[in-house]
N, CA, C and O atoms as CSV, one atom per row, in Angstrom:
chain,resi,resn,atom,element,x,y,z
A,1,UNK,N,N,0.825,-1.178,0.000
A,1,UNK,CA,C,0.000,0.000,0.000
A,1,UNK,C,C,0.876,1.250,0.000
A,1,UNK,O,O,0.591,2.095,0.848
A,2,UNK,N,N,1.919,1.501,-0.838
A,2,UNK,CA,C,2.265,2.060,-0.755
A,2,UNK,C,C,2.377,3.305,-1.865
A,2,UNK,O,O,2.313,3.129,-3.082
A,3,UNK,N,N,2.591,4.843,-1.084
A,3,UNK,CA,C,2.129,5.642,-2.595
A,3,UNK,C,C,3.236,6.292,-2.963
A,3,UNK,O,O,4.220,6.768,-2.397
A,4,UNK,N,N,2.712,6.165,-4.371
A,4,UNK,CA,C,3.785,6.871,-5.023
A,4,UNK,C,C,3.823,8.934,-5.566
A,4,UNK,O,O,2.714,9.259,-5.990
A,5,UNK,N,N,4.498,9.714,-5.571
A,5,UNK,CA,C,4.790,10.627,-5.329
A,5,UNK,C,C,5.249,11.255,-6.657
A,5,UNK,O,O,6.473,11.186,-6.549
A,6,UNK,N,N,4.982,11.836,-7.867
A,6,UNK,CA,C,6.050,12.600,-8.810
A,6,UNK,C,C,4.929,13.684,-9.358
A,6,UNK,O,O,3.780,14.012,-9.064
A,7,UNK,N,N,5.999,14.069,-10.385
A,7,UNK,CA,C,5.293,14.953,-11.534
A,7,UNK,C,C,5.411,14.613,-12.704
A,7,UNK,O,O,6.502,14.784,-13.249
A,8,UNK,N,N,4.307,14.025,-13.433
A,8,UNK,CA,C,4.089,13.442,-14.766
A,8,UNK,C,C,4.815,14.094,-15.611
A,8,UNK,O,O,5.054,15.297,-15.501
A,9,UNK,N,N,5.381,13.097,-16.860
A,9,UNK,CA,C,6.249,14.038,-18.036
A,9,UNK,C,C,5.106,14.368,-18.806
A,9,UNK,O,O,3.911,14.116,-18.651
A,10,UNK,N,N,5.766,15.012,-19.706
A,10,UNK,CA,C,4.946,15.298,-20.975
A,10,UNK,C,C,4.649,14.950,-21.649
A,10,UNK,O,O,5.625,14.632,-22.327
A,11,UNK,N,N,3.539,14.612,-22.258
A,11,UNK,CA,C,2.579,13.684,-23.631
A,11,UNK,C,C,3.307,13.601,-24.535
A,11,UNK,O,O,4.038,14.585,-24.650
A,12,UNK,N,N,3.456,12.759,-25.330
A,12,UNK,CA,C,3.959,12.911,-26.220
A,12,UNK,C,C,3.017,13.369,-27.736
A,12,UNK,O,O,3.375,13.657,-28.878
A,13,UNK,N,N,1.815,13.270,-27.131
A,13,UNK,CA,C,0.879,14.135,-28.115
A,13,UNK,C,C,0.898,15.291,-28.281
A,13,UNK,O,O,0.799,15.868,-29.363
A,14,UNK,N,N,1.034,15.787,-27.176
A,14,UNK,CA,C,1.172,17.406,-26.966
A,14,UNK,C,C,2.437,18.231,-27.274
A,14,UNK,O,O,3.531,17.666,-27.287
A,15,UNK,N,N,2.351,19.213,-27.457
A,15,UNK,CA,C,3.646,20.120,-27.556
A,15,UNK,C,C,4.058,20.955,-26.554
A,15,UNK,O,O,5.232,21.190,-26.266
A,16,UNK,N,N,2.852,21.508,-25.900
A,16,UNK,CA,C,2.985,22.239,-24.676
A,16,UNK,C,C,3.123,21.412,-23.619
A,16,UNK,O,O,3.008,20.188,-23.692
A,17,UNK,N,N,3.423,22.173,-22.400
A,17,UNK,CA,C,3.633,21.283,-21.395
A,17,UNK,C,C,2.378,21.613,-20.378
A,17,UNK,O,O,2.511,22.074,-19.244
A,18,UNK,N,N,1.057,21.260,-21.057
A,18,UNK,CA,C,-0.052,21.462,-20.241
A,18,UNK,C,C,-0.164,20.304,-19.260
A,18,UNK,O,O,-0.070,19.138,-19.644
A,19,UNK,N,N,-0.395,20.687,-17.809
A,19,UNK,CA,C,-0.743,19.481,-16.960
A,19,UNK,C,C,0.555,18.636,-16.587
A,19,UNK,O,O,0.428,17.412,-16.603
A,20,UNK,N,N,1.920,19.236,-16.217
A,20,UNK,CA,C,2.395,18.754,-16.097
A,20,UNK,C,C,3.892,19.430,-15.014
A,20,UNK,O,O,5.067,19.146,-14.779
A,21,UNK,N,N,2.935,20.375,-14.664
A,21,UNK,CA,C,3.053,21.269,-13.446
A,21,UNK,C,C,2.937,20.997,-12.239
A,21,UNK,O,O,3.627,21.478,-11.340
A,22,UNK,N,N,1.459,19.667,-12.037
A,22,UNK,CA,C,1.201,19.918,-10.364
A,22,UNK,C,C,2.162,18.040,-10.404
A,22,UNK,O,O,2.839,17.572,-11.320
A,23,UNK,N,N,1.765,17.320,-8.835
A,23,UNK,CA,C,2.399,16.681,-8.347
A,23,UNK,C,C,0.871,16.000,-8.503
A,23,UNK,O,O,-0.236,16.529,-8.610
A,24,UNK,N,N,1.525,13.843,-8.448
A,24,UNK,CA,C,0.196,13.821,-8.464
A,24,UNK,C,C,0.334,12.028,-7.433
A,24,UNK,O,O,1.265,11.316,-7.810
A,25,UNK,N,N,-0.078,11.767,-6.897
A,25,UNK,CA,C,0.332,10.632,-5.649
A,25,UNK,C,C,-0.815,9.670,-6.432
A,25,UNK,O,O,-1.879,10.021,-6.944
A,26,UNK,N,N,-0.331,8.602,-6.357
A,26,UNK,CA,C,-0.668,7.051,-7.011
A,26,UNK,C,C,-0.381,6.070,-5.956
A,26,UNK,O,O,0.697,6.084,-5.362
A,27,UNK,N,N,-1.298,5.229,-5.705
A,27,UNK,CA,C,-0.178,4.173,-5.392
A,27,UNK,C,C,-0.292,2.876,-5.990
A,27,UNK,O,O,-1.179,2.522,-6.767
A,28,UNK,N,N,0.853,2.068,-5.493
A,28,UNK,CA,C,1.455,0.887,-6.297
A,28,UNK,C,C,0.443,0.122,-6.519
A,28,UNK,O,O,-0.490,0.219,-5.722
A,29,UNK,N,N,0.356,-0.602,-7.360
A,29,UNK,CA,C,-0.632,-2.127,-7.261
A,29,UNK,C,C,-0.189,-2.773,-6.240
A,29,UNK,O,O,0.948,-2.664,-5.780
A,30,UNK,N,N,-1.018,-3.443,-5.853
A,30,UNK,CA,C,-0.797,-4.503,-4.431
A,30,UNK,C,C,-0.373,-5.958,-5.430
A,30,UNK,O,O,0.630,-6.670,-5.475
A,31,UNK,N,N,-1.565,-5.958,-6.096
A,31,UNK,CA,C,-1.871,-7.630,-6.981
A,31,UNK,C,C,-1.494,-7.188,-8.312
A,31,UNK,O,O,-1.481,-6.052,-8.786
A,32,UNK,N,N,-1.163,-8.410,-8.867
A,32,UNK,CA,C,-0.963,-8.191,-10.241
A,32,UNK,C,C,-1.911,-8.262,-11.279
A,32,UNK,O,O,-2.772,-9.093,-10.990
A,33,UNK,N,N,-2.099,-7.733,-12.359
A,33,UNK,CA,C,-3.553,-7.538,-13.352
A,33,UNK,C,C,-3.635,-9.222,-13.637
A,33,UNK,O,O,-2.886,-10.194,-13.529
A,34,UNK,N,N,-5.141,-8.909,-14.105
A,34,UNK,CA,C,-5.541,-10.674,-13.951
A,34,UNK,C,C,-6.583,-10.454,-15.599
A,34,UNK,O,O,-7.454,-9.670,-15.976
A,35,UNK,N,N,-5.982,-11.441,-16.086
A,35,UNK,CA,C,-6.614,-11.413,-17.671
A,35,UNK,C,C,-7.702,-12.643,-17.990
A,35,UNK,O,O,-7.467,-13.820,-18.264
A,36,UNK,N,N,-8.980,-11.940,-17.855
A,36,UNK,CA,C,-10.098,-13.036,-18.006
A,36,UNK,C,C,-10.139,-13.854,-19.302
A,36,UNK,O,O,-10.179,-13.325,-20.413
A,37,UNK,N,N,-10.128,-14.946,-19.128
A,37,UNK,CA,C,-10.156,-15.610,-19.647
A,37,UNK,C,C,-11.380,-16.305,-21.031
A,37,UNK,O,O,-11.294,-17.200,-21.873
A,38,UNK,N,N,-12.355,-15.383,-20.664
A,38,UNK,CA,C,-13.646,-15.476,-21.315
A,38,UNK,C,C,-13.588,-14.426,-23.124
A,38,UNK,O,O,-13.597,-14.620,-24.340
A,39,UNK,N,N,-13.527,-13.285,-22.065
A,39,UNK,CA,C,-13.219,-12.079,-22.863
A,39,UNK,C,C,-11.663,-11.553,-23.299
A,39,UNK,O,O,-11.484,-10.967,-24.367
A,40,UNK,N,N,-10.737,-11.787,-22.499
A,40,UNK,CA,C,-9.715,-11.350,-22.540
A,40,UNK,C,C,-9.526,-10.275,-22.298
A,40,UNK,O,O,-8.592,-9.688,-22.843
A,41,UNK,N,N,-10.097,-9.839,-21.671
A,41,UNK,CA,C,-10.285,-8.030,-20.814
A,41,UNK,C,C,-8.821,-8.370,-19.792
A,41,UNK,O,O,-8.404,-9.527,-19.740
A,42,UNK,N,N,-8.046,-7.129,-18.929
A,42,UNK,CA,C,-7.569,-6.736,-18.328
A,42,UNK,C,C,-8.390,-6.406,-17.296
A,42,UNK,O,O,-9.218,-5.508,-17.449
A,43,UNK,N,N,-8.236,-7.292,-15.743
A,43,UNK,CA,C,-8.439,-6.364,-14.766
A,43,UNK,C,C,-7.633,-6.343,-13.450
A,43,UNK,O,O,-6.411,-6.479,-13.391
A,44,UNK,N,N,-8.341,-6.182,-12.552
A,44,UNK,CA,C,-7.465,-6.165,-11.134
A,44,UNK,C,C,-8.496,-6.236,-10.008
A,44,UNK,O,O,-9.621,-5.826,-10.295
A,45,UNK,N,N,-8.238,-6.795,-8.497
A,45,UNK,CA,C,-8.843,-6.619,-7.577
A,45,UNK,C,C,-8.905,-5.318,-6.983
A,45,UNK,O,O,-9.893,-4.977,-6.332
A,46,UNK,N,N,-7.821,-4.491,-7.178
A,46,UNK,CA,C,-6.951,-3.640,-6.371
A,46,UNK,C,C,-7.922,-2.605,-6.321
A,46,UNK,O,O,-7.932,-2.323,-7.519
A,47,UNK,N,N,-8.764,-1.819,-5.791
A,47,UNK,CA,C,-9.317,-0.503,-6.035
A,47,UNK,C,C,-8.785,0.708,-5.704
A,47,UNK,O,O,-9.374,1.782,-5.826
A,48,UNK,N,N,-7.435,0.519,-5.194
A,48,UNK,CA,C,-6.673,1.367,-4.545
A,48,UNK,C,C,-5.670,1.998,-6.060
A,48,UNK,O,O,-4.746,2.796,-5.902
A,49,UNK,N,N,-6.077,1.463,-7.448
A,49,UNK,CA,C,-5.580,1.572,-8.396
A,49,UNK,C,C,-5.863,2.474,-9.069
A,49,UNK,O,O,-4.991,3.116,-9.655
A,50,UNK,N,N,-6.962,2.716,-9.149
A,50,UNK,CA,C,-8.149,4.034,-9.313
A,50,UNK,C,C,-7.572,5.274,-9.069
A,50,UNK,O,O,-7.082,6.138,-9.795
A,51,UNK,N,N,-7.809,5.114,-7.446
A,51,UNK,CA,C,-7.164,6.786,-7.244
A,51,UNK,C,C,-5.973,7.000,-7.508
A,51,UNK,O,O,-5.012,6.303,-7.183
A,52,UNK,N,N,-5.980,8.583,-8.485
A,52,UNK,CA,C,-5.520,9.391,-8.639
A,52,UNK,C,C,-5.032,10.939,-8.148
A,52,UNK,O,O,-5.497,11.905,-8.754
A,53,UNK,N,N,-4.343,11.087,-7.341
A,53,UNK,CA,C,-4.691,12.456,-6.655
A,53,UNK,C,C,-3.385,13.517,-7.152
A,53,UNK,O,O,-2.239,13.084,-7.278
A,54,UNK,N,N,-3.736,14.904,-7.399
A,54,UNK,CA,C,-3.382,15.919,-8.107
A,54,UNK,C,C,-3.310,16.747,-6.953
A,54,UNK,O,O,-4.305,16.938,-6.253
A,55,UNK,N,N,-2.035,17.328,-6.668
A,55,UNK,CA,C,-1.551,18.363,-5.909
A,55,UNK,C,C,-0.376,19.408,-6.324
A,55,UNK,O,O,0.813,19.199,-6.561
A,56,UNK,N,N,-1.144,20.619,-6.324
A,56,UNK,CA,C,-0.392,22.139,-6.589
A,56,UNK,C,C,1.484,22.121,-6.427
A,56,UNK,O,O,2.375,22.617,-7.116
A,57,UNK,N,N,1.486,21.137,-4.933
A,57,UNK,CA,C,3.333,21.243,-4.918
A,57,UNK,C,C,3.127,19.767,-3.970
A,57,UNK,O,O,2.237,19.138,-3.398
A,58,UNK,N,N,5.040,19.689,-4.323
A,58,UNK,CA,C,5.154,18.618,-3.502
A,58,UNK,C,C,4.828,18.488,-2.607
A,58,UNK,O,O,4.280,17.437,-2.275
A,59,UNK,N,N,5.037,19.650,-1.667
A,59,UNK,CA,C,5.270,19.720,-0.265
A,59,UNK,C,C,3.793,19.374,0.248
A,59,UNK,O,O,3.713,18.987,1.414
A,60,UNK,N,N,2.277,19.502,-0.716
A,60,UNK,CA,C,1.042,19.427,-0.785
A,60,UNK,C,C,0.734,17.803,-0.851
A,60,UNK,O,O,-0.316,17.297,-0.456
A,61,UNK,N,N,1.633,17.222,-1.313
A,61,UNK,CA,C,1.316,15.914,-1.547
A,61,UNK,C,C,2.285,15.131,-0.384
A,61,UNK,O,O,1.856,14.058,0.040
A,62,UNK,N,N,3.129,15.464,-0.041
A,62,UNK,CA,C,3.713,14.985,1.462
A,62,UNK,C,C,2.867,14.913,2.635
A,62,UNK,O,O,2.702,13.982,3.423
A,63,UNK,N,N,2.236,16.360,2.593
A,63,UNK,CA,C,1.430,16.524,3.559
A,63,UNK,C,C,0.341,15.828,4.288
A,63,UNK,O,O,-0.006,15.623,5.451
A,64,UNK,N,N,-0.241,15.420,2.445
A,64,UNK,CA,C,-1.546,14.867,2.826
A,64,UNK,C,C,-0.953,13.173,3.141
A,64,UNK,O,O,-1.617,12.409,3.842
A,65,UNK,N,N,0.137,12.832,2.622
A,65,UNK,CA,C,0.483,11.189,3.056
A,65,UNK,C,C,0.355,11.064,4.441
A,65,UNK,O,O,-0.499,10.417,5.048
A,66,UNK,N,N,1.659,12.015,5.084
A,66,UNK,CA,C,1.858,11.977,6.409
A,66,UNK,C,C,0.354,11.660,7.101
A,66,UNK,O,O,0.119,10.675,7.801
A,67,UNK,N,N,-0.716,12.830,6.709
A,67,UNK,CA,C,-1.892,13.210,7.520
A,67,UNK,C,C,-2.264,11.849,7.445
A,67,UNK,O,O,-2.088,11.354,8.558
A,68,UNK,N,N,-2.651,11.105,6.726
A,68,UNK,CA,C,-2.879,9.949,6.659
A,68,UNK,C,C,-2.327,8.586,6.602
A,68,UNK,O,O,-2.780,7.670,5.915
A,69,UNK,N,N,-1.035,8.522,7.594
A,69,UNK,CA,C,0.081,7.611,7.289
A,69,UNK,C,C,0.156,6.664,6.463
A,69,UNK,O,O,0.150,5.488,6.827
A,70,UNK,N,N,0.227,6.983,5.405
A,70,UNK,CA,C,0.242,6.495,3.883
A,70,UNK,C,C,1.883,6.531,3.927
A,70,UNK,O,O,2.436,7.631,3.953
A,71,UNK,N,N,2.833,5.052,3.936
A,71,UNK,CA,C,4.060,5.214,3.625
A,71,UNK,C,C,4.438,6.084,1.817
A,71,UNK,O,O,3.963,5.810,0.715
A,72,UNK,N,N,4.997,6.667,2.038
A,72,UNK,CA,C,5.552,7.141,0.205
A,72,UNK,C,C,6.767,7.123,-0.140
A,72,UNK,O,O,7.807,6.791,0.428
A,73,UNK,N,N,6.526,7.496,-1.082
A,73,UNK,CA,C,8.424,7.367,-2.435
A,73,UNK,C,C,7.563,8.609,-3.094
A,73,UNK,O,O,6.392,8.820,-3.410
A,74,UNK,N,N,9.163,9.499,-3.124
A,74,UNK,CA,C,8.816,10.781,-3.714
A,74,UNK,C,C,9.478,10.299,-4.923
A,74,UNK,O,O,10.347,9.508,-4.555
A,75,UNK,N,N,9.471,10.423,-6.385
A,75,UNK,CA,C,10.216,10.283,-7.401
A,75,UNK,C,C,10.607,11.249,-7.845
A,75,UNK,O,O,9.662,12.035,-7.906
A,76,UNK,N,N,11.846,11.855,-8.359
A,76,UNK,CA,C,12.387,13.103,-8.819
A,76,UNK,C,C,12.277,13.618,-9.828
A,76,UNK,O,O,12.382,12.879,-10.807
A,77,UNK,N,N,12.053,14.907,-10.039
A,77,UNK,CA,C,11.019,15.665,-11.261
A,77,UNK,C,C,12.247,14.988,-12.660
A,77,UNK,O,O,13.426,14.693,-12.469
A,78,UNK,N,N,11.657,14.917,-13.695
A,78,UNK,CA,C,13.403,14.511,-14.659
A,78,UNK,C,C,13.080,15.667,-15.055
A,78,UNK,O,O,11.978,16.214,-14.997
A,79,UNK,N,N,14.748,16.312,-15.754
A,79,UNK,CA,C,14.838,17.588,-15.995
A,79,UNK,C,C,14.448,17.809,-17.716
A,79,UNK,O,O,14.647,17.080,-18.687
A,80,UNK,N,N,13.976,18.809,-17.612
A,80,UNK,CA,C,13.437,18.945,-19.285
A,80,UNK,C,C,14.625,19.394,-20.288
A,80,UNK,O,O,15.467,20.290,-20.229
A,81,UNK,N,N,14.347,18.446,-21.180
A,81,UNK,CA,C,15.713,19.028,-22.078
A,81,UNK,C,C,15.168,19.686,-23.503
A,81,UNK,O,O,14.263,19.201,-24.182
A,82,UNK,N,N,15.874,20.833,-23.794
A,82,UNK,CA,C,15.356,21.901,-24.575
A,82,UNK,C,C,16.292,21.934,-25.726
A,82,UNK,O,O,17.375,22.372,-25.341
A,83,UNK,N,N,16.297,21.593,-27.197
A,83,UNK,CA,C,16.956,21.769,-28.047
A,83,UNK,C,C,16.732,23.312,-28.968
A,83,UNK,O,O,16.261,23.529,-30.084
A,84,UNK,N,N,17.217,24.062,-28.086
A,84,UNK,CA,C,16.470,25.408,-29.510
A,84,UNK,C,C,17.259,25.153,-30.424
A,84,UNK,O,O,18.267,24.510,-30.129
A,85,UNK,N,N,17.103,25.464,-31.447
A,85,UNK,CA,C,17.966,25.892,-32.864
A,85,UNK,C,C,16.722,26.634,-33.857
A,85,UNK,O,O,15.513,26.622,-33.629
A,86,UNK,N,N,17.395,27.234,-34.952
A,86,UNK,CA,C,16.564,28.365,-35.513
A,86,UNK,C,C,16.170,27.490,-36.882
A,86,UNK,O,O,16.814,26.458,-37.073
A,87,UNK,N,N,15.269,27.818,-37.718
A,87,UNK,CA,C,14.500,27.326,-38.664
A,87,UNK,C,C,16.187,26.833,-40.049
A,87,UNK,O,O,16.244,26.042,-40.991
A,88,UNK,N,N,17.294,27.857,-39.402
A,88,UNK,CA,C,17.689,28.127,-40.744
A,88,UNK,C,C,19.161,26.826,-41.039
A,88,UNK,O,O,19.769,26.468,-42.047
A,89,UNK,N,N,19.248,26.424,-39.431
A,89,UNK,CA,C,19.955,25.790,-39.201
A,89,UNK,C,C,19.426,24.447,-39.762
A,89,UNK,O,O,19.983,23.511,-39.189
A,90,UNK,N,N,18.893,24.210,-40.318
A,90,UNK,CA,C,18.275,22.736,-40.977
A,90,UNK,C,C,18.974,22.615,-42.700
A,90,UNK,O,O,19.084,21.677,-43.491
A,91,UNK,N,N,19.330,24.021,-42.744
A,91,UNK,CA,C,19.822,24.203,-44.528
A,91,UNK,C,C,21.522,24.240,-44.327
A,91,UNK,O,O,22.256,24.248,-45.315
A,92,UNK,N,N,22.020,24.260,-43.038
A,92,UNK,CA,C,23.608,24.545,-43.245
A,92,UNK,C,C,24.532,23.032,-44.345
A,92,UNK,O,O,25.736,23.095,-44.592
């Protein structure tokens, strides 16, 4: 039961970096996904898989673990890497 702690990267659909600002606490699967056999659907017992929770800053998402002694793992933001170059540099 334990939760997990980061800030989501960026879509790779997207270009902007919408939604990928706040902090957002998960936690682990307990059980492993279980593939029915009828249908072949994906599922899980776990309902603790579901929640999703979205917080403004880290320090917002620490908070609320502690309040609720929820053990956590903070994971570290990865750093964004920025290639500028200008339109013209594609013709050198």
């Amino acid at each position: 039961m334990k939760a997990r702690i980061y800030q989501p990267a960026k879509n790779a659909m997207q270009s902007g970096t919408a939604n990928t600002h706040q902090w957002v606490l998960e936690f682990e699967p307990e059980t492993a996904k279980v593939i029915d056999p009828l249908m072949g659907w994906t599922g899980s017992h776990d309902m603790r898989g579901q929640i999703r929770m979205k917080f403004a800053t880290r320090e917002e998402a620490e908070a609320y673990a502690q309040r609720n002694s929820l053990p956590f793992e903070v994971l570290p933001a990865q750093k964004k890497k920025r290639h500028l170059q200008a339109y013209s540099d594609n013709f050198k």
